[in-house]
C-alpha positions in Angstrom: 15.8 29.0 -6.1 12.8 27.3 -7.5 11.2 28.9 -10.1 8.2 30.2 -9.1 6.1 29.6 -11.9 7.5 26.6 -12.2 8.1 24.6 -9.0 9.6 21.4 -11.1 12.8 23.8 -12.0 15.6 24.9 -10.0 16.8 28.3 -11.4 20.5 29.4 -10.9 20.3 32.6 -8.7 23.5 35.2 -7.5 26.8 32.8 -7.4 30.6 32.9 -7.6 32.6 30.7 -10.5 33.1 29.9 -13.5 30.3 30.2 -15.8 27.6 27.4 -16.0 25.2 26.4 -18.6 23.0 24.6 -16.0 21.1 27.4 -15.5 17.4 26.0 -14.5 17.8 22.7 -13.5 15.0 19.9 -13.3 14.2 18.9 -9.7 14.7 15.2 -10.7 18.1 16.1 -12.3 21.7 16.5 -10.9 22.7 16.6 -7.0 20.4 19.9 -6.6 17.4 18.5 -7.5 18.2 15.4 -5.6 18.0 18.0 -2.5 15.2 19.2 -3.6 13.5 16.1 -4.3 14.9 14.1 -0.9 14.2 17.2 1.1 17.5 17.2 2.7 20.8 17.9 2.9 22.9 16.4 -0.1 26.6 15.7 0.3 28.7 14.3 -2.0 32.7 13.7 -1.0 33.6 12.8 -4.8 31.1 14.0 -7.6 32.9 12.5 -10.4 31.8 9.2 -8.6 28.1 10.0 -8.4 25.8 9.7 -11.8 23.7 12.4 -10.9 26.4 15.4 -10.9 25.7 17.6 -13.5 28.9 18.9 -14.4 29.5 22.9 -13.6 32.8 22.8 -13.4 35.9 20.4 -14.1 37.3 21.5 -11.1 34.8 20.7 -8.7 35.7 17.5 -6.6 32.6 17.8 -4.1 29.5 19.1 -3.2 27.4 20.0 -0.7 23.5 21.1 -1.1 21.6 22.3 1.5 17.5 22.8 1.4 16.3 26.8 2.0 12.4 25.7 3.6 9.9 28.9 3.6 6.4 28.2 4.6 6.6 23.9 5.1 8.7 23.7 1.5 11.8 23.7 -0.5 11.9 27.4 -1.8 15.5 27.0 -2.6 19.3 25.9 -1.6 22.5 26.3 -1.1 24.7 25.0 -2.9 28.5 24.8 -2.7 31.5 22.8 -4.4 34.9 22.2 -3.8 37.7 21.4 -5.8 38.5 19.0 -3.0 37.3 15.8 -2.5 35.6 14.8 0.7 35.7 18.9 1.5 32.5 18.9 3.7 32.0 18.1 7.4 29.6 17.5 9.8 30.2 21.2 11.1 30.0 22.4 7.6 26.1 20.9 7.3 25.2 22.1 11.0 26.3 25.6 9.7 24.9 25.2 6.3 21.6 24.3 8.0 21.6 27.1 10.3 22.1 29.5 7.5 19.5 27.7 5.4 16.7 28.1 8.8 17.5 31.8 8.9 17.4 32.6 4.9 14.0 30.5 4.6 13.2 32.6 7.8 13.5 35.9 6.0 11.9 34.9 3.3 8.7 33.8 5.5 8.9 37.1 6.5 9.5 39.0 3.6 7.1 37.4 1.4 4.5 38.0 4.3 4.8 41.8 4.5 5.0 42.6 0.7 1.8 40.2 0.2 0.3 42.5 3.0 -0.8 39.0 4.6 -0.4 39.0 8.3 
């Protein structure tokens, strides 16, 4: 999620794997803030080909990274990697994308009634 008192830094939020220590990420670092920065979905078939791949994990062959929007911007992302190369298809992203519409969705939401804003 973006940090938000900071809305230059991706922070690492609930995941699965091995431990990381890219914890907060600069939006203009690594394939995340590439997302975050391009506005859009991010896939990468071979990571250990692409210079901006911040290393996680030395298993990881691919990557995917998907935009969460709330309110007209990036609040977040999803992010997920493989230890397959080329792991990610075009059904993958439609899903991905869907899932993204309906977290940013709740968050619109959420944010909304605990602000008391209507």
């Amino acid at each position: 999620m973006l940090d938000p008192d900071d809305s230059q830094t991706l922070v690492l939020g609930p995941f699965r794997g091995a431990p990381t220590d890219h914890v907060r990420i600069p939006v203009n670092q690594g394939i995340c803030g590439a997302a975050v920065a391009q506005n859009s979905t991010v896939i990468v078939d071979d990571v250990h080909s692409d210079p901006r791949y911040l290393a996680c994990s030395l298993e990881a062959r691919s990557e995917i990274v998907v935009p969460i929007r709330a309110n007209g911007a990036v609040a977040g992302e999803i992010d997920i990697d493989s230890h397959d190369l080329a792991a990610f298809s075009p059904q993958d992203r439609e899903f991905l994308e869907k899932c993204a519409i309906i977290v940013g969705g709740f968050m619109e939401r959420t944010q909304t009634v605990s602000s008391g804003a209507k």
